[in-house]
C-alpha positions in Angstrom: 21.5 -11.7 -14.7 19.0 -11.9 -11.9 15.3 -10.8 -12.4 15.2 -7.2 -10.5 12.9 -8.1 -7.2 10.0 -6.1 -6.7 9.9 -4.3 -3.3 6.5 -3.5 -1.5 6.0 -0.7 0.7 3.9 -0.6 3.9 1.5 0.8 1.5 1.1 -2.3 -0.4 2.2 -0.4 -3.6 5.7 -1.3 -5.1 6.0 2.3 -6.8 4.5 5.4 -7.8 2.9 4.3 -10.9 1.2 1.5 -8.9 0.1 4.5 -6.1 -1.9 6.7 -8.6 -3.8 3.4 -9.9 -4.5 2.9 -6.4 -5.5 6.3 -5.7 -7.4 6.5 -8.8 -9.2 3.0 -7.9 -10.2 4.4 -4.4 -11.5 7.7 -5.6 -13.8 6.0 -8.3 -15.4 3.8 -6.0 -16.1 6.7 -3.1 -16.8 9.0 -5.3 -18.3 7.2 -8.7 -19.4 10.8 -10.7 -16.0 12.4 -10.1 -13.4 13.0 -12.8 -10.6 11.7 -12.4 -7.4 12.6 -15.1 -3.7 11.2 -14.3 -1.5 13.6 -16.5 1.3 12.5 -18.0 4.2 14.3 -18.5 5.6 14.9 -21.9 8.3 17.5 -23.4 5.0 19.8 -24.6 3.7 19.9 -21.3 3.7 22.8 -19.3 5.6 21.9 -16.5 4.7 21.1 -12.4 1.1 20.2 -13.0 0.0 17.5 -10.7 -0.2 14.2 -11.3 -4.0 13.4 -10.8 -6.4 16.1 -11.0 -10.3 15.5 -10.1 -13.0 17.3 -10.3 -16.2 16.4 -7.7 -18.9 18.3 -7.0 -17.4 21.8 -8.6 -14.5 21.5 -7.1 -11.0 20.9 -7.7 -8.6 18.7 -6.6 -5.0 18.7 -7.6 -3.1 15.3 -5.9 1.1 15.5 -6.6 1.3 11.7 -5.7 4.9 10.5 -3.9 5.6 7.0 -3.0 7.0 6.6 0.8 9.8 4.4 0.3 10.6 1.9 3.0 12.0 3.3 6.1 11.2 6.8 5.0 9.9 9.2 7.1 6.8 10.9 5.7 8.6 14.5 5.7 11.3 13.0 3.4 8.8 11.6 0.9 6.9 15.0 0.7 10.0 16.8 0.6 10.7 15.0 -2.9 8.0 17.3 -4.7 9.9 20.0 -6.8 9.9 23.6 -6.2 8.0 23.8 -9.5 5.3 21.3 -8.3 5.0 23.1 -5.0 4.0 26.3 -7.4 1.7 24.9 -9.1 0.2 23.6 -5.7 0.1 27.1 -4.3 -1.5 28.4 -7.9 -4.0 25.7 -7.5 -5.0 26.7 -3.9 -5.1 30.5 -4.3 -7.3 29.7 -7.0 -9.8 27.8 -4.9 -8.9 24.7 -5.5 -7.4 21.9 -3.0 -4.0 20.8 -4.0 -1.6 19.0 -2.0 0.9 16.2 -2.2 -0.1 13.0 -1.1 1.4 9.4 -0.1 -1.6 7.6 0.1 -5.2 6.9 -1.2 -6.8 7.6 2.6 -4.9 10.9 2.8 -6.7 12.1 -0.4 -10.1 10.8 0.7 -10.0 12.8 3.7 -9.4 15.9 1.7 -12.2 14.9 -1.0 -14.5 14.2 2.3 -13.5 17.7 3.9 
């Protein structure tokens, strides 16, 4: 068998995993006193919480990270987020946080910078 190839996208990531390091890189060096948690999913876990949650400055910020595959439009990659995930996003919001879902480390910098 042939080693499986690793495919980069535009972004310079090769998958999701490698996103919310990158993500979490970025906001640690922008923002050095934020907290910065990547949550894991497990069977215990209450389900559709985000996968990186930060917390700058008193506020919130709840990131449900989706890698753009290549030659996928952004609306596509978005539209991957469950309908449990986009709850939790709304919950997030209405409770005065910022929650969104993101496909790249300088779309969550602009909303930490907002």
């Amino acid at each position: 068998r042939r080693p499986r190839r690793t495919v980069m996208s535009g972004r310079g990531v090769a998958n999701e995993a490698a996103l919310v390091k990158q993500i979490q890189s970025r906001i640690k060096k922008e923002f050095p006193t934020a907290w910065v948690v990547k949550v894991v999913g497990n069977p215990y876990q209450v389900s559709g919480i985000p996968d990186l949650l930060v917390l700058h400055e008193g506020r919130l910020y709840a990131f449900e990270v989706k890698h753009q595959k290549i030659r996928e439009s952004e609306e596509h990659a978005r539209a991957r987020a469950s309908e449990i995930q986009l709850r939790t996003l709304e919950k997030i919001r209405k409770a005065g946080g910022v929650a969104a879902v993101v496909l790249s480390s300088e779309e969550v910098l602009k909303y930490m910078e907002e």
